[in-house]
C-alpha positions as CSV (number, residue, x, y, z in Angstrom):
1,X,78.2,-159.5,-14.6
2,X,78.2,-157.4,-17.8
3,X,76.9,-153.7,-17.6
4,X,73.3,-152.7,-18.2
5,X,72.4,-151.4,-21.5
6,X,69.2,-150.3,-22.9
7,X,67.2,-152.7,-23.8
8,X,64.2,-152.9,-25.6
9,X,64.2,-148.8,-25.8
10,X,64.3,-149.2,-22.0
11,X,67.2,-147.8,-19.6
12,X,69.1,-149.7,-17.2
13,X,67.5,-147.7,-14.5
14,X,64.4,-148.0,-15.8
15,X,64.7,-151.7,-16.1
16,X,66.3,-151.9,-12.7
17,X,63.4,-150.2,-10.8
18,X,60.4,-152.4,-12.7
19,X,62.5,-155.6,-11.5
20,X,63.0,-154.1,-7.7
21,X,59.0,-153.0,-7.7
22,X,58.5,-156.5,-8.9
23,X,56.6,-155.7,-12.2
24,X,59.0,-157.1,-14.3
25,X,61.4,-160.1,-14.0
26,X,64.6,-161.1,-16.4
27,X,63.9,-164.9,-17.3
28,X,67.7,-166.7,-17.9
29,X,68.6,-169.6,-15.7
30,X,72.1,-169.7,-15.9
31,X,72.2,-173.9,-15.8
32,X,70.5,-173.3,-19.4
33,X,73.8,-173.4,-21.4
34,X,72.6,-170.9,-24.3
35,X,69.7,-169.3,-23.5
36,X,69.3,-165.5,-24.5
37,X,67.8,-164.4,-21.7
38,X,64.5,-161.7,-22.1
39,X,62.6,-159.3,-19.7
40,X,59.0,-160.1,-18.9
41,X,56.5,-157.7,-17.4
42,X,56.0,-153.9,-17.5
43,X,57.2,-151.9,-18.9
44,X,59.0,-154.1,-21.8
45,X,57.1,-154.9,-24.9
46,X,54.1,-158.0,-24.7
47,X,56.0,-161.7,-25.0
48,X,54.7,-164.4,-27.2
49,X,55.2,-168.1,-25.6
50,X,54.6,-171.7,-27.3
51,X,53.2,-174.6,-25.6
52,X,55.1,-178.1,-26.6
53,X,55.4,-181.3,-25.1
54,X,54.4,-185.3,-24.7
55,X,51.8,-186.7,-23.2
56,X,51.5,-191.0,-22.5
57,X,50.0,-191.5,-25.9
58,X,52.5,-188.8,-27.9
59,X,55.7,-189.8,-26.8
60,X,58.1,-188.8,-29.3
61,X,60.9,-186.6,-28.4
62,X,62.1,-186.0,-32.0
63,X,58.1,-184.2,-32.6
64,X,59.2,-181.7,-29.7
65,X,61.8,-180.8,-31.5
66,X,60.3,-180.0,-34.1
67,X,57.5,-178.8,-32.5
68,X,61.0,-176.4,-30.7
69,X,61.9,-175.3,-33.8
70,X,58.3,-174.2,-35.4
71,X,58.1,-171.8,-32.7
72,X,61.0,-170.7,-32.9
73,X,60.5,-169.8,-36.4
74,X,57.4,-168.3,-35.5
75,X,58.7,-166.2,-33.1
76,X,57.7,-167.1,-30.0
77,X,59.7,-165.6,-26.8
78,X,59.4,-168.5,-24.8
79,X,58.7,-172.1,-24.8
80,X,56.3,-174.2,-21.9
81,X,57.6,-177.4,-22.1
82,X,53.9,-179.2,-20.8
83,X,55.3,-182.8,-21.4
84,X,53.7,-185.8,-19.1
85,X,54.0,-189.3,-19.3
86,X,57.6,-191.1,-18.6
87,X,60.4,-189.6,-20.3
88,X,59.8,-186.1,-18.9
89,X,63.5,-185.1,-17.6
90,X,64.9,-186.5,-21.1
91,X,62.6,-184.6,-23.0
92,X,63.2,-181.3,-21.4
93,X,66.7,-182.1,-21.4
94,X,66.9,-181.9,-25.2
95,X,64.9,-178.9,-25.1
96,X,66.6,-177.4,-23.2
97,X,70.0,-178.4,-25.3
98,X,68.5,-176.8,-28.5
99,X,66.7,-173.7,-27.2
100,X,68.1,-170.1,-27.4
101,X,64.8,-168.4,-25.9
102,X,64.0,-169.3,-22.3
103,X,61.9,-172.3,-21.5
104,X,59.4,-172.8,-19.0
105,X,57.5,-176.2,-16.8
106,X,54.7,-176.9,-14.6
107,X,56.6,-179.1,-11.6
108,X,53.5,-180.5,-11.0
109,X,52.9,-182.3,-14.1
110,X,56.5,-184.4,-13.7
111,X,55.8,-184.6,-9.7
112,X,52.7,-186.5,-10.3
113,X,54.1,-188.8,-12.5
114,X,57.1,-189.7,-10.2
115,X,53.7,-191.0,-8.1
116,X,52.3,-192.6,-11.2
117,X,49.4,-190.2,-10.9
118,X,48.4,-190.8,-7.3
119,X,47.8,-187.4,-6.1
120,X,47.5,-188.9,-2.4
121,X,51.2,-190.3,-2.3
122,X,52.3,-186.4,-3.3
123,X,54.3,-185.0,-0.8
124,X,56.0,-181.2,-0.6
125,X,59.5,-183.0,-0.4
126,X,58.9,-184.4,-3.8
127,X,57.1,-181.5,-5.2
128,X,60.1,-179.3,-3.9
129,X,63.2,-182.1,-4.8
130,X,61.4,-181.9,-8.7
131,X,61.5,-178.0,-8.2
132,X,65.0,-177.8,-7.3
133,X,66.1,-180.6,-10.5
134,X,64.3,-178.5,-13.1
135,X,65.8,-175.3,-12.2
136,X,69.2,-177.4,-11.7
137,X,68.5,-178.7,-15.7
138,X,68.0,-175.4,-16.6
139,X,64.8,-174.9,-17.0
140,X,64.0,-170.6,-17.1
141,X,60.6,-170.5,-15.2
142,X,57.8,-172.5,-13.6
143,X,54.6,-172.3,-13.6
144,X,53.1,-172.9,-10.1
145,X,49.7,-174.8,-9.7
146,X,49.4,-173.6,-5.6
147,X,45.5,-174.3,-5.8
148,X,45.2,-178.0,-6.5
149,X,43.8,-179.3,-4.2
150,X,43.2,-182.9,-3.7
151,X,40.3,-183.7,-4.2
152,X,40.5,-181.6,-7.4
């Protein structure tokens, strides 16, 4: 592991602490090939994150890219890849391939699909075996929907 510098006017002890008190976290799956991870949280500076992805009537991969790369130049910190429909794993895959700053998913949106939408045939194995393939793609944080509830 390489040694602790300052970072973002921030010392290594300082940094330390926020991430043991749980105020700040270090975003950098190391499955995601060449990511550059950041700190998130207090006390390092405010992040700026996009929102990309398809949906089953915008299906086009190559518009994410794009899409990728606008932010990029704009630039935001992070990336939510929001993609639905069925090409979810291929799309973030690319993403993932062509993204420096850390990207982010909601497990729930690719879990549903794998049910074609039928929240009642969701089951935690499958919500938790999605989990576990997104953070083994890569993918640098998740956004956790723990309040749906079914009927919702």
């Amino acid at each position: 592991m390489p040694a602790l510098v300052e970072y973002e006017g921030l010392t290594p002890e300082a940094i330390t602490s926020a991430i043991e008190a749980g105020t700040m976290v270090l975003l950098g799956n190391p499955n995601h090939a060449n990511v550059k991870p950041i700190l998130v949280g207090q006390p390092s500076r405010v992040k700026v994150n996009a929102n990309i992805g398809t949906s089953p009537f915008q299906n086009h991969p190559g518009c994410e890219m794009r899409k990728l790369e606008v932010a990029q130049e704009a630039g935001a910190d992070t990336v939510m890849d929001l993609s639905t429909g069925k090409a979810i794993y291929g799309t973030r895959e690319a993403i993932l391939l062509n993204s420096p700053v850390p990207i982010g998913t909601v497990p729930l949106y690719e879990a549903l699909e794998k049910v074609d939408g039928h929240a009642e045939c969701l089951t935690w194995e499958l919500f938790r075996e999605t989990v576990i393939e997104q953070a083994e793609q890569g993918v640098d944080y998740m956004t956790i929907h723990a309040g749906v509830t079914l009927s919702f």
